[in-house]
C-alpha atoms as one frame of an Amber mdcrd trajectory, in Angstrom:
protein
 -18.346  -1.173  16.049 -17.890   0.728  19.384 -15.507   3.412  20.508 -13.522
   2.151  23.734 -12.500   4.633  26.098  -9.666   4.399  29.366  -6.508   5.749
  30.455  -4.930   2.638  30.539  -4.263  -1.017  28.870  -2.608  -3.821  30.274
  -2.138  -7.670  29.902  -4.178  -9.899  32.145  -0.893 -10.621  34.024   1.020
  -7.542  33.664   3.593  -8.758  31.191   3.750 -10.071  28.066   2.351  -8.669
  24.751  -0.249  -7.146  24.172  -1.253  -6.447  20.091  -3.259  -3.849  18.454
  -4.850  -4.846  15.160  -4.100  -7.900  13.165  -2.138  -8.283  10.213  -3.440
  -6.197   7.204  -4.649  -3.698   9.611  -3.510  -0.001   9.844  -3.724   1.407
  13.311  -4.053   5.068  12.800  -2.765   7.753  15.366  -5.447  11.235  14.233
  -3.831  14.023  13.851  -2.578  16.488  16.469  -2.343  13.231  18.727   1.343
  12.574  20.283   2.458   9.278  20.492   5.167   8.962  23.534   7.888   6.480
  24.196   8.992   5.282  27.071  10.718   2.050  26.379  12.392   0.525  23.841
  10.076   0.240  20.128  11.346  -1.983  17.624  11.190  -0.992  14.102  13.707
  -0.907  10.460  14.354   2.170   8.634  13.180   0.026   5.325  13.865   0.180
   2.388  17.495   0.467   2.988  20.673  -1.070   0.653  24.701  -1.018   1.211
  26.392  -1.723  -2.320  30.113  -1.405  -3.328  31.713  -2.391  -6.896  33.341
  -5.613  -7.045  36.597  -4.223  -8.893  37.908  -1.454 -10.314  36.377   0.459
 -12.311  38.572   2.583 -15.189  37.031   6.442 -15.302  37.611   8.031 -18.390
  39.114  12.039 -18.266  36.597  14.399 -18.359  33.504  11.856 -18.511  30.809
  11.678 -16.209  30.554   8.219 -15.529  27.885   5.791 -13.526  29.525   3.854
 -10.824  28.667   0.025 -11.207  27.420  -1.116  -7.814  27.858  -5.240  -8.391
  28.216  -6.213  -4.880  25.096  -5.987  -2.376  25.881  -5.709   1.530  22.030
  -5.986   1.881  19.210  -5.005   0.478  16.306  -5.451   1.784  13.779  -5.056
  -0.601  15.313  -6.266  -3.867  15.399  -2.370  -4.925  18.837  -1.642  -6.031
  19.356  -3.349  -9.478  23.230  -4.526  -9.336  22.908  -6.310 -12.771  22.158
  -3.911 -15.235  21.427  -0.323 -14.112  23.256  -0.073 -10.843  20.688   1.781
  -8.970  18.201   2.227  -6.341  14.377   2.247  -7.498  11.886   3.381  -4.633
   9.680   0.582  -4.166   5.785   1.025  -4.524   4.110   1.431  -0.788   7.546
   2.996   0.499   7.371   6.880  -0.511   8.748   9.258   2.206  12.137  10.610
   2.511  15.443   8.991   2.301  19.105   9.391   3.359  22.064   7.890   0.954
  25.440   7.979   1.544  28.161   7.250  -1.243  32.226   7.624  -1.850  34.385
   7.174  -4.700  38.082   6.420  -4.636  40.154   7.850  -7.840  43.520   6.469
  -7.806  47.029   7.851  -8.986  45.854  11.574  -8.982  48.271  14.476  -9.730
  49.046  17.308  -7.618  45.966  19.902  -7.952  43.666  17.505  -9.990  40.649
  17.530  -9.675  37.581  14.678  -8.740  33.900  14.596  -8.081  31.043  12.121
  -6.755  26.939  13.176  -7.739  24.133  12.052  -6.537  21.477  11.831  -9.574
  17.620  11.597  -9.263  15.948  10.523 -12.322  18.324  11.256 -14.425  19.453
  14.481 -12.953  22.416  15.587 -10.974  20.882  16.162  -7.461  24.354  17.038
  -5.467  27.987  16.622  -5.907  31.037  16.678  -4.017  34.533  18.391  -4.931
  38.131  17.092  -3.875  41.331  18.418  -5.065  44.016  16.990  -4.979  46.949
  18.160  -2.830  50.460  17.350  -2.887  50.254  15.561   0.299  47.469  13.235
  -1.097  48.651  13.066  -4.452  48.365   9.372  -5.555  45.077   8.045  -3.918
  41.558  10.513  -3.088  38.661   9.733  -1.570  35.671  12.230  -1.698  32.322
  11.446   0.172  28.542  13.041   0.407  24.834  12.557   1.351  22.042  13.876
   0.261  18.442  13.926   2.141  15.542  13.908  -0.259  12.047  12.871  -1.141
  11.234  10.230  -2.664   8.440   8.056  -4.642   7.800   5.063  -5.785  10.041
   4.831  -8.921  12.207   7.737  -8.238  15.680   5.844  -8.993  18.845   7.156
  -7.687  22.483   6.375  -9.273  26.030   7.660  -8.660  28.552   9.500 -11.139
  32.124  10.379 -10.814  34.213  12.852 -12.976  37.888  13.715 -12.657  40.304
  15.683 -14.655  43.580  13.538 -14.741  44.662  13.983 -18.309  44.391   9.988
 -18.830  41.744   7.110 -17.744  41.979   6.523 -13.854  40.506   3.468 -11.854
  38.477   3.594  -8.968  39.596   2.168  -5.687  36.759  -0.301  -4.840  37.516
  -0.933  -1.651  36.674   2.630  -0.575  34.044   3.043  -3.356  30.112   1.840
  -1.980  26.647   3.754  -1.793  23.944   3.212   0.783  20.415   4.587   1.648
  17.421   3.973   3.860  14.319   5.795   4.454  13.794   7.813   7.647   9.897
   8.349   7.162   7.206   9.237   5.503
């Protein structure tokens, strides 16, 4: 086929749509081109998933221990298994990198005890996050992170928490969830 070449596209009437391609198609921007944007471009950071435990959950003293995500907000690509594993799989077709977000709630902590949340890729802690507890906050903690990373198809992400209590402590589930989306490629 041929190469058209102008400065400038527009509908017949001047408004309206105008498409590119049909479905299946990839339109392709070459390299060192700059795509600009002048109005408004519709588009979903996808995949993306908002989960949060559907009770309690009793942590054990010194134990790392997998949150269990039950609950989905959303997830829009079936990815996050909240059955059996409790964690996000990167779908095939959707590599590139991702944001997540996650919190864990450890109630009835002592003065100076100590909690933490981790992010794990594949098996392996990624990132965690450190609260102590103070005298002023001394029954109920919340700690939060993110993390920024990339991702393939397959890569699964799950979250851990730890504390050192003395005794078993639950989990406050109403300020316990995890949620991701990818940015890009």
């Amino acid at each position: 086929m041929g190469t058209i070449k102008t400065t400038n596209i527009e509908t017949i009437t001047g408004s309206g749509t105008l498409t590119l391609g049909q479905s299946g198609e990839t339109i392709t921007i070459p390299s060192g081109a700059t795509f600009t944007n002048s109005g408004v471009m519709s588009g979903q950071n996808y995949p993306a998933f908002s989960v949060k435990p559907n009770a309690d959950q009793s942590i054990a003293n010194n134990s790392f221990t997998k949150l269990n995500f039950q609950t989905e907000n959303f997830d829009t690509n079936n990815a996050f298994d909240n059955v059996t594993n409790y964690r996000f799989t990167v779908p095939t077709g959707f590599d590139g990198k991702y944001v997540f977000h996650y919190a864990v709630r450890i109630s009835s902590l002592g003065d100076q005890d100590v909690f933490q949340i981790m992010l794990y890729k594949n098996g392996a802690e990624q990132t965690n996050s450190r609260q102590i507890s103070i005298m002023a906050l001394a029954d109920n903690g919340v700690t939060r992170s993110n993390w920024i990373d990339d991702a393939v198809a397959g890569d699964y992400y799950e979250v851990y928490t730890i504390h050192n209590y003395g005794s078993a402590r639950d989990t406050g589930s109403a300020y316990t969830n995890f949620y991701g989306y990818r940015i890009g490629s």
